[in-house]
matplotlib code that plots the C-alpha trace (Angstrom):
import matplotlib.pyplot as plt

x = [-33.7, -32.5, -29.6, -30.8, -28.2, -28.9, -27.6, -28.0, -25.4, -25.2, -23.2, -21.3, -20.8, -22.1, -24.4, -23.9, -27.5, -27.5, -28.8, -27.0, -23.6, -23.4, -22.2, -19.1, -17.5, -17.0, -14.9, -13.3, -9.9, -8.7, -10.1, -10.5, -9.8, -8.5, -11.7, -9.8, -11.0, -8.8, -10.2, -8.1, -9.1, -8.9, -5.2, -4.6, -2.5, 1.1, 0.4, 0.2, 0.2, -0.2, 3.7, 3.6, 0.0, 1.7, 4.9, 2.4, 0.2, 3.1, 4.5, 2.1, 1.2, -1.1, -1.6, -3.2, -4.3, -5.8, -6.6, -7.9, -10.8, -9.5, -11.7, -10.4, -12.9, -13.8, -13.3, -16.9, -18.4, -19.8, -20.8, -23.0, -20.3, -22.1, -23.8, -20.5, -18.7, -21.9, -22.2, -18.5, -17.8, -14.8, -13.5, -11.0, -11.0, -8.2, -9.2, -6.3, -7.1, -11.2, -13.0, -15.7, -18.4, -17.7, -18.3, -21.6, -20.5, -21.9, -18.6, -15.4, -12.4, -8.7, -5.9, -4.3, -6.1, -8.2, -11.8, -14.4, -16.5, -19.7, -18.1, -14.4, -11.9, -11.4, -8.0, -8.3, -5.1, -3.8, -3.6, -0.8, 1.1, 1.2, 2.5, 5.1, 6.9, 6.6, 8.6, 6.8, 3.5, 5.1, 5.8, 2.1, 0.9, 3.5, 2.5, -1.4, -0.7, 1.2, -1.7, -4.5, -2.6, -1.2, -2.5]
y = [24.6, 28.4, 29.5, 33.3, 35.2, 38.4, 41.3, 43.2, 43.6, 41.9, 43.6, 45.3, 42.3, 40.9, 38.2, 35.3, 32.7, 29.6, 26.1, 24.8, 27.5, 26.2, 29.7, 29.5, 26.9, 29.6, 31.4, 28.4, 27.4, 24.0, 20.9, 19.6, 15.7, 15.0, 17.2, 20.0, 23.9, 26.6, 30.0, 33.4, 37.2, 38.0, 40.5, 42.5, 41.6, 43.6, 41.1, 37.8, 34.9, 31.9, 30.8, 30.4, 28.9, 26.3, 25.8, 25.6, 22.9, 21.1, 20.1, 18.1, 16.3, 19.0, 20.2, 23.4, 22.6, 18.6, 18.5, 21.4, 24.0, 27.5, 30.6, 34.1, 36.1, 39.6, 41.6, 42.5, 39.6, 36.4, 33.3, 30.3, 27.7, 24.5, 24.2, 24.4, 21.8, 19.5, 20.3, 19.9, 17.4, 18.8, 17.4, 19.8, 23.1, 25.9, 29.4, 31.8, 35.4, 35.2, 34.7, 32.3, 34.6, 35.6, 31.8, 31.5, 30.5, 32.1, 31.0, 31.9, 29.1, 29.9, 29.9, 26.9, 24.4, 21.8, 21.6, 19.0, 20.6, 18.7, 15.5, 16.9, 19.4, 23.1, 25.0, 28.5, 30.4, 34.0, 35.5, 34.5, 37.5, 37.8, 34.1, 34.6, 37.4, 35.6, 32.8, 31.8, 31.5, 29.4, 26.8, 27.2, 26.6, 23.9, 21.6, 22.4, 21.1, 17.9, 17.1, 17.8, 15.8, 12.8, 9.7]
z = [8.9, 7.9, 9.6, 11.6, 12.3, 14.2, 14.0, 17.3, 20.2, 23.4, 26.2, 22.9, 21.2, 18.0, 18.4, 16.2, 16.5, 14.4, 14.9, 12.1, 11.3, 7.9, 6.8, 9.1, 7.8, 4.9, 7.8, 9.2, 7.9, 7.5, 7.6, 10.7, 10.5, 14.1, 15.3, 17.2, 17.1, 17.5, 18.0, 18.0, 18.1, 14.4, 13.7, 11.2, 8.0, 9.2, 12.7, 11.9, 14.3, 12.0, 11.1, 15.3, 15.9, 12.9, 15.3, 18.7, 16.5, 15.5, 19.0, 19.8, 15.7, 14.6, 11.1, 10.5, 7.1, 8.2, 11.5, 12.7, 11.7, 12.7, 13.3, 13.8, 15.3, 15.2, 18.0, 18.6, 17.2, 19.7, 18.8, 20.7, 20.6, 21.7, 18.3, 16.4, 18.7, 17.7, 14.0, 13.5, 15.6, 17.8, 20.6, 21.4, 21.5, 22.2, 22.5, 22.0, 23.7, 23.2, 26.7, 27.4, 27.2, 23.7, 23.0, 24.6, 27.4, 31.2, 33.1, 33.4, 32.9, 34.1, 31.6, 30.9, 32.7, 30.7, 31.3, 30.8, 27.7, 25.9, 24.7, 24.6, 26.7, 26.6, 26.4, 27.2, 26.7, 25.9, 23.2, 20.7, 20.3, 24.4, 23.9, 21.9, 23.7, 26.8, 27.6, 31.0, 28.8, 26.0, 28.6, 30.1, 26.7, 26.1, 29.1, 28.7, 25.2, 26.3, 28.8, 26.3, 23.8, 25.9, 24.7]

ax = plt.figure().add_subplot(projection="3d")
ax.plot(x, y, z, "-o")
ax.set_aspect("equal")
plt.show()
């Protein structure tokens, strides 16, 4: 099946419709072996959050590189999400800073509480720059993490 991906804008947004997203895994970083998705509001170069998204993934026995597929959205850009979780198999997914509806989604979650999503759980946190300078969300994020995680 071709991948359509449109063009127009939804509420401001970029629409992103595929059934099969084979041309995001050119944007996704990673390889995903442990079947988590992190998604984050794309930054520029000068603000980079990935030396403390490594630290966050590490807390809990996450490698960026293996075990998670990471995709830095555009600020005006949405994407149907349910399709990705399918075609890529994740089970987990933590969204830094990009709302539900930007994912497809038509509900809200709150921040830091786990949610049942398709076949997995949902994280939805701030963004990681917010994170960082704030010590009461680092220890949100921490014991979201170590519930999410627990085995």
């Amino acid at each position: 099946m071709e991948n359509k991906i449109s063009n127009n804008k939804y509420f401001g947004l970029q629409l992103i419709q595929s059934p099969e997203l084979e041309d995001l895994s050119e944007r996704f970083m990673g390889n995903g072996k442990k079947g988590c998705l992190i998604i984050l509001e794309k930054v520029d170069s000068q603000n980079n959050n990935h030396p403390f998204l490594k630290k966050v993934l590490q807390s809990v026995d996450l490698n960026t590189d293996e075990d998670c597929f990471i995709w830095e959205k555009e600020p005006d850009e949405s994407i149907l999400l349910g399709p990705v979780l399918r075609n890529y198999k994740a089970t987990t997914l933590i969204s830094f800073g990009v709302d539900t509806q930007s994912l497809g989604f038509n509900f809200s979650l709150q921040k830091y509480q786990i949610a049942p999503l398709e076949s997995g759980k949902i994280l939805m946190a701030d963004d990681l720059t917010k994170i960082e300078q704030d010590k009461n969300l680092k220890m949100m994020l921490w014991n979201s993490l170590k519930a999410l995680f627990e085995k």
